[in-house]
matplotlib code that plots the C-alpha trace (Angstrom):
import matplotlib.pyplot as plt

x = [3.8, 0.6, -0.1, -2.5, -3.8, -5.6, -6.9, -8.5, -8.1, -5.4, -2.5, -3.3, -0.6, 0.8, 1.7, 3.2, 3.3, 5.2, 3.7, -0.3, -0.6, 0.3, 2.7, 3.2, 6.4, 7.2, 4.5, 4.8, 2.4, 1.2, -0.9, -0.7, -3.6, -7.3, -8.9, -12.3, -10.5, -11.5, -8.4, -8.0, -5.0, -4.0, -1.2, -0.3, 2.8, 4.8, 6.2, 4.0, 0.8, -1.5, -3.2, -6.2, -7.3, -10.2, -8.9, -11.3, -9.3, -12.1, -13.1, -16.4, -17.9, -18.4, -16.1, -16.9, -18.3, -15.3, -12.7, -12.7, -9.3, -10.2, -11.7, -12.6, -10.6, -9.7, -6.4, -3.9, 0.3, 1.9, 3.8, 7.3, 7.8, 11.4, 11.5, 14.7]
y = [-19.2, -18.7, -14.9, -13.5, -10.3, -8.9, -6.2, -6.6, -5.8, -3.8, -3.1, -3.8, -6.6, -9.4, -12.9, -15.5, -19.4, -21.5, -24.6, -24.5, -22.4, -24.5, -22.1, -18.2, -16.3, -12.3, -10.9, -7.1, -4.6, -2.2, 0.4, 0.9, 3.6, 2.6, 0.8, -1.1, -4.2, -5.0, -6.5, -7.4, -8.4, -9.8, -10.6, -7.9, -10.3, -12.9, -11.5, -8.5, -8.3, -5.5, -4.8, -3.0, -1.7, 0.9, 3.7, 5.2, 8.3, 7.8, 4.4, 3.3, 6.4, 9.9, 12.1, 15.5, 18.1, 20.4, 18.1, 19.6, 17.5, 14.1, 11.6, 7.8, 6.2, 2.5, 2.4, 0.4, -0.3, -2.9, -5.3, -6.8, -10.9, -12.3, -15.5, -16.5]
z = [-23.3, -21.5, -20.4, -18.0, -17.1, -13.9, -12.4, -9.5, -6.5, -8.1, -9.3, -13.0, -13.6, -16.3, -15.8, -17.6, -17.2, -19.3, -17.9, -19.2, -16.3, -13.2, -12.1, -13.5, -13.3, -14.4, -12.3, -13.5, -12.4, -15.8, -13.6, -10.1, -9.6, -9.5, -12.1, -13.0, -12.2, -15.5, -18.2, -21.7, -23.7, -27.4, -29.2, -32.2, -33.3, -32.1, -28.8, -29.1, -27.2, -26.2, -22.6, -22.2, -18.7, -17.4, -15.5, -13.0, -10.7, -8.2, -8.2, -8.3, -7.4, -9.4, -10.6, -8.3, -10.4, -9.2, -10.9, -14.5, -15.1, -14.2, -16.8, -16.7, -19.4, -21.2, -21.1, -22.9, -22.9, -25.2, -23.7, -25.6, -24.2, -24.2, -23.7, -22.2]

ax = plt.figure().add_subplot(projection="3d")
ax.plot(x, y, z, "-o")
ax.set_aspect("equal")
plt.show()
């Protein structure tokens, strides 16, 4: 099993091929705000894996000095793969 992550444009999403890639199937978005476009994942254990994503609430520009909540952040979610 063959798993790919992407971010960009966006949403922040994981695929899966069970073919070396020719074709992928279980496209499942993991973040749906905006992002660095910028993806990461491992597997932890067998049917396990870990995703790792930038978070960015304004995009590519700054965050506005009167936003005191607001943080860029790297992200992650762990994924559980059943194969069927």
């Amino acid at each position: 099993m063959l798993a790919l992550t992407t971010g960009g444009p966006g949403p922040v999403t994981i695929l899966f091929s069970s073919d070396e890639g020719r074709t992928c199937v279980g496209t499942t978005a993991i973040f749906s705000k905006k992002s660095t476009c910028y993806t990461d994942l491992i597997e932890l254990a067998p049917g396990k894996l870990l995703v790792v994503y930038g978070r960015v609430p304004y995009g590519w520009n700054p965050i506005p000095l009167s936003d005191k909540l607001s943080k860029n952040a790297i992200c992650g979610t762990f994924v559980a793969v059943h194969r069927r």
